[in-house]
N, C-alpha and C positions, 0 to 999 in steps of 0.2 A: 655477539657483543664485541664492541671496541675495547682492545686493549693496552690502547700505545700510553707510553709510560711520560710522564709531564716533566720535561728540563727542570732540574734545580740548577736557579741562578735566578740574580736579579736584572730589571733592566738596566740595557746599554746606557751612556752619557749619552748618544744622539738618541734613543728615545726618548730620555728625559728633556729634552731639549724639544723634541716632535710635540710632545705630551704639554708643554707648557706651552710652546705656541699656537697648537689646538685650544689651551684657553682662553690664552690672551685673543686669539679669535672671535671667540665664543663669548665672551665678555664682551671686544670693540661691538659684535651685534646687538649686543643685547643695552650696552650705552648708546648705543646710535638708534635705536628704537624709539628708548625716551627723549633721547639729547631734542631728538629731531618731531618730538610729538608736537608742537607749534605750529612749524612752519612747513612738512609736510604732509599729503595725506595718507590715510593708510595705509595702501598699498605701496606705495613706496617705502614707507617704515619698515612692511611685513617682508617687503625685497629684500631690506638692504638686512634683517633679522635673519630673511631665510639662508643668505649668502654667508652670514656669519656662521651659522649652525652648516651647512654644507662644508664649506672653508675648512670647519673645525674637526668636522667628519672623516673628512681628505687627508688633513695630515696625519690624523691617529690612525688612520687604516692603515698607514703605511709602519707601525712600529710593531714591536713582536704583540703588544694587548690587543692591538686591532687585528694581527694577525690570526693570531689565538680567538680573538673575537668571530673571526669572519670564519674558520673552522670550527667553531663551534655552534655557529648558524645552520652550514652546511651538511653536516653530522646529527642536527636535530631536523631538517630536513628530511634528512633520509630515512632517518626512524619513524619519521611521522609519518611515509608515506607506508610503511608497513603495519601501522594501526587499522583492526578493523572496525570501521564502527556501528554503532548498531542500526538497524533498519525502522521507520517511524513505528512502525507496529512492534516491535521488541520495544523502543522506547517508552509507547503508550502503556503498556501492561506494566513496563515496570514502573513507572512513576505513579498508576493506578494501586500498585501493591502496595508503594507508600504510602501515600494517602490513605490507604485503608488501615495499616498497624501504624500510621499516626494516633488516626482517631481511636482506634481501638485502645492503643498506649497510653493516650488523655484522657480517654470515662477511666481505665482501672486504675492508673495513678488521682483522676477524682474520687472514684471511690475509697481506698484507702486513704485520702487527706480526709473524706467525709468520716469515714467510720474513725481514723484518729481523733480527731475532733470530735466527734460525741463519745469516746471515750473517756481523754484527757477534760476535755471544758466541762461535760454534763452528767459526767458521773463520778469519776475521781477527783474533782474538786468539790462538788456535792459535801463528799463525806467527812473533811475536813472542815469544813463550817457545820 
């Protein structure tokens, strides 16, 4: 297990500074998508979108969120490759188990709605009338 202990403090001015121009980024793509949906065609829209979103990418990688971002990629990486997973035939049988105390679970919860039901509607109110 990781144990490294997470900086208290908040971000620096120049990532707050990175961090807004990654939106203004991210924004001019995302106006320049529609601005230019007339005149040109889609793929050039989806270019000059996808440039925005990259663009916007780029400079936030570079501040301590993205940094912390891009190590917490790497770190769920590594765990993941130590998952073992199950084999199709482990998968079969268990998904087979479910399906069976499904339906099993559905007739007994229908039978005790049914037998509620002919208790309360066809016999104890019976007796009150």
């Amino acid at each position: 297990m990781n144990t490294k202990v997470e900086k208290a403090g908040g971000s620096s001015a120049l990532d707050i500074v990175k961090l807004t121009l990654a939106g203004v980024l991210l924004v001019a793509g995302i106006v320049a998508y529609y601005y230019f949906a007339d005149t040109w065609n889609g793929w050039a829209r989806f270019g000059v979108l996808l440039v925005g979103v990259i663009a916007a990418m780029a400079v936030a990688a570079f501040t301590a969120f993205g940094r912390s971002t891009r190590e917490y990629l790497a770190e769920s990486q590594f765990e993941l490759r130590k998952v073992v997973w199950p084999t199709r035939e482990e998968t079969l049988r268990t998904t087979l188990v479910i399906i069976v105390v499904v339906i099993i679970l559905s007739l007994l919860l229908g039978l005790i709605d049914f037998a509620l039901k002919w208790i309360v509607l066809d016999n104890l109110l019976k007796l009150q009338s």
